[in-house]
C-alpha positions in Angstrom: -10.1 -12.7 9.3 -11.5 -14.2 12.6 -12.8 -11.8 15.3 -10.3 -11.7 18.2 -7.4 -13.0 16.2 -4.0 -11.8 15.1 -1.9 -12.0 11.8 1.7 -10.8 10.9 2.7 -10.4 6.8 6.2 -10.0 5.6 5.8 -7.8 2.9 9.6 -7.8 0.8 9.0 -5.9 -2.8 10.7 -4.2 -5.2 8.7 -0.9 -7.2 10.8 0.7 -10.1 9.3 3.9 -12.4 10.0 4.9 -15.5 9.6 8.3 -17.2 10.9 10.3 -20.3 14.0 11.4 -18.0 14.3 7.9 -16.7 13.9 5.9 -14.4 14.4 4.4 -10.8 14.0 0.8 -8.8 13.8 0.9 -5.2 13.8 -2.6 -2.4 11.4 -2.8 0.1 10.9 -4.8 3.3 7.8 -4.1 5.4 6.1 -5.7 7.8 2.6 -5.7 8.6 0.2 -6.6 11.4 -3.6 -6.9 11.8 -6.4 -7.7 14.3 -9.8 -9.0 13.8 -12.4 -6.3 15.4 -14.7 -8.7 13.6 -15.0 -11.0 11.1 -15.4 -8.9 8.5 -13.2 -6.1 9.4 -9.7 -6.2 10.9 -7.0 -2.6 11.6 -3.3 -2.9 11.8 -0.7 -0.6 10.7 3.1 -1.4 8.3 6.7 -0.1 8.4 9.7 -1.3 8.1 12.9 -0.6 5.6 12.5 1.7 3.0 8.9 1.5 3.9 6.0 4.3 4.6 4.7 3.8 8.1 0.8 3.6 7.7 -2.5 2.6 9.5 -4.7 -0.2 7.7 -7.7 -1.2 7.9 -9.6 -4.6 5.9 -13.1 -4.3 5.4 -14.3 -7.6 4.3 -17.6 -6.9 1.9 -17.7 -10.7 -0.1 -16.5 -13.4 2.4 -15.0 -16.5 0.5 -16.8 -19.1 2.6 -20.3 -17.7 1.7 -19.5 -18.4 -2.1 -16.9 -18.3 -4.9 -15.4 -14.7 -5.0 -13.9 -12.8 -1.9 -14.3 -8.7 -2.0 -12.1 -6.7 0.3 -11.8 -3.0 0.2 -8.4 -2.4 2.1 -7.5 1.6 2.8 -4.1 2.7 4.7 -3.6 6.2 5.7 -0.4 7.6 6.9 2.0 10.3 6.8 5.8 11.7 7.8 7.7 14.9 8.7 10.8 15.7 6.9 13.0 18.5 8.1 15.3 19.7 5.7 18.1 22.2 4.9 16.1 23.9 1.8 13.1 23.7 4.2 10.8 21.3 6.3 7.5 19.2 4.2 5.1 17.0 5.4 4.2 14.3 3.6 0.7 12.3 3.9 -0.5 9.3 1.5 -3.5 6.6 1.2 -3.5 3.8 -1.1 -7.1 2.5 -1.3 -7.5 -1.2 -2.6 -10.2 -3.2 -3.9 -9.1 -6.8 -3.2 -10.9 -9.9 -5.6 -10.1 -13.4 -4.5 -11.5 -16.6 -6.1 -12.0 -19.8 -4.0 -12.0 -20.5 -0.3 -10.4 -24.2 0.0 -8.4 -24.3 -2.6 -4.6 -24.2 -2.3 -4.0 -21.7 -4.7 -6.3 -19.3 -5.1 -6.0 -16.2 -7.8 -6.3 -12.1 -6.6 -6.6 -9.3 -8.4 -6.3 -5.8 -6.8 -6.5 -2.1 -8.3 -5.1 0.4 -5.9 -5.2 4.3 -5.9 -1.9 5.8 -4.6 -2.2 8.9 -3.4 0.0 10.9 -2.2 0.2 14.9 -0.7 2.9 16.8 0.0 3.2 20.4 2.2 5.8 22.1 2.2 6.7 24.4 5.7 10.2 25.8 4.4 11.2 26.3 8.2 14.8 24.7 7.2 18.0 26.2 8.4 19.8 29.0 6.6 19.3 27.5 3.4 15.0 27.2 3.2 13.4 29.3 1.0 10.3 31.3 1.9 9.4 31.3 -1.7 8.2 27.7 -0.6 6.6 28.0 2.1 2.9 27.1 2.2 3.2 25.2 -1.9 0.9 22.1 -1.9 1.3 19.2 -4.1 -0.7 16.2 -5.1 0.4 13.0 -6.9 -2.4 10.5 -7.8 -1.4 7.2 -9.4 -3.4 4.4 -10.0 -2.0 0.6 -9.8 -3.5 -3.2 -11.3 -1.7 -6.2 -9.9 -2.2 -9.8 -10.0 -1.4 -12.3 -7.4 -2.2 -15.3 -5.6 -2.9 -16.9 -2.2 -0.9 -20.0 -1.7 -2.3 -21.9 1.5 0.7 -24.1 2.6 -1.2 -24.5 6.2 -4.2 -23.5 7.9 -1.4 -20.6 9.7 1.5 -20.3 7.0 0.1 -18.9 3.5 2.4 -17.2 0.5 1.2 -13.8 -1.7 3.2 -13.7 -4.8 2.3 -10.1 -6.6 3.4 -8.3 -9.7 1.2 -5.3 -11.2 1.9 -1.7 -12.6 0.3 1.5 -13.8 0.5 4.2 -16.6 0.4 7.8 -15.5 0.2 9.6 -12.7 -1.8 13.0 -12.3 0.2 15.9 -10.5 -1.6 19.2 -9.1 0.6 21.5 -7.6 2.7 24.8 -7.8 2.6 24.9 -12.0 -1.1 23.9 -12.2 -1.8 20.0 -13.6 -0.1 17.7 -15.3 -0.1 14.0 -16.2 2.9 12.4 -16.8 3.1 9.2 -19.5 5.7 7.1 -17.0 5.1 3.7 -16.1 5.2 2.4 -12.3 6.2 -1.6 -11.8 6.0 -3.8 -9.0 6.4 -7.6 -7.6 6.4 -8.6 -3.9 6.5 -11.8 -2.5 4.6 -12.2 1.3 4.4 -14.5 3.6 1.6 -14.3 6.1 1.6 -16.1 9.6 -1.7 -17.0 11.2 -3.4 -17.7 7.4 -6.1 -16.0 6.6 -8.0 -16.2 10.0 -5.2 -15.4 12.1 -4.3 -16.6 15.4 -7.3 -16.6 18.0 -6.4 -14.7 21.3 
């Protein structure tokens, strides 16, 4: 991404999981938007419906134009307060992502990310009538890691598309109990669109 320059991503997606109990699909709709400190690194943050608000940050380590292959390490970092009846958590996650393009010009060019999701939860059990104390202070830790494969579709030099789908077996747990890793399954596809291409728009 350009220094001094701006660009918004719609980010719709679906994620489902799958366990021994079962399993679950949820819809996403986020939004996200960045600026370019530099070239080669650029901080925004995402929300949106369904959607974990989150600070971002693109550090740009292989840039496309100096060769074939594009390297990106992309971290976010965010975190929400739930008050509750049965007693109040807070919740704080990161999803670091190594992000490998192929090709500069061309109009369709192949990605591949791994991300670590990684989420932590507190739990305050400062709840109404209902909380337990027996919670209070319990810690957990949910780390899941996450291949997907994509592409970069340039329609434009300021309208490109992201088709994704990916998925990941296991996820470790440490909390109250002690360890465990679970044999589940996570899934996911998204479909962005990214306004101001891959340099953004120049302030």
């Amino acid at each position: 991404m350009n220094a001094n320059a701006v660009a918004i991503q719609l980010e719709p997606s679906a994620i489902g999981t799958t366990a021994y109990q079962g399993g679950n699909e949820q819809l996403y709709a986020a939004a996200s938007i960045r600026y370019g400190i530099s070239d080669d690194i650029s901080v925004g943050l995402r929300a949106g419906y369904n959607t974990r608000p989150e600070l971002l940050a693109r550090f740009q380590i292989l840039r496309p134009d100096e060769g074939l292959l594009s390297l990106a390490l992309v971290p976010t970092l965010g975190g929400v307060y739930t008050p509750d009846s049965f007693g109040d958590s807070v919740r704080v996650y990161s999803q670091p992502t190594i992000v490998l393009g192929v090709g500069d010009d061309w109009i369709v060019s192949p990605v591949v990310t791994a991300k670590l999701d990684v989420t932590g939860g507190y739990s305050l059990a400062s709840g109404g009538e209902s909380s337990s104390p027996t919670r209070a202070g319990k810690v957990a830790v949910a780390v899941t890691p996450i291949a997907t494969l994509g592409a970069v579709v340039r329609i434009t030099d300021w309208l490109a598309l992201l088709p994704e789908i990916g998925g990941g077996f296991g996820s470790l747990y440490a909390g109250h109990g002690g360890p465990l890793f679970t044999d589940g399954a996570v899934y996911q596809a998204g479909f962005a669109v990214l306004f101001g291409g891959e340099g953004g728009f120049s302030l």
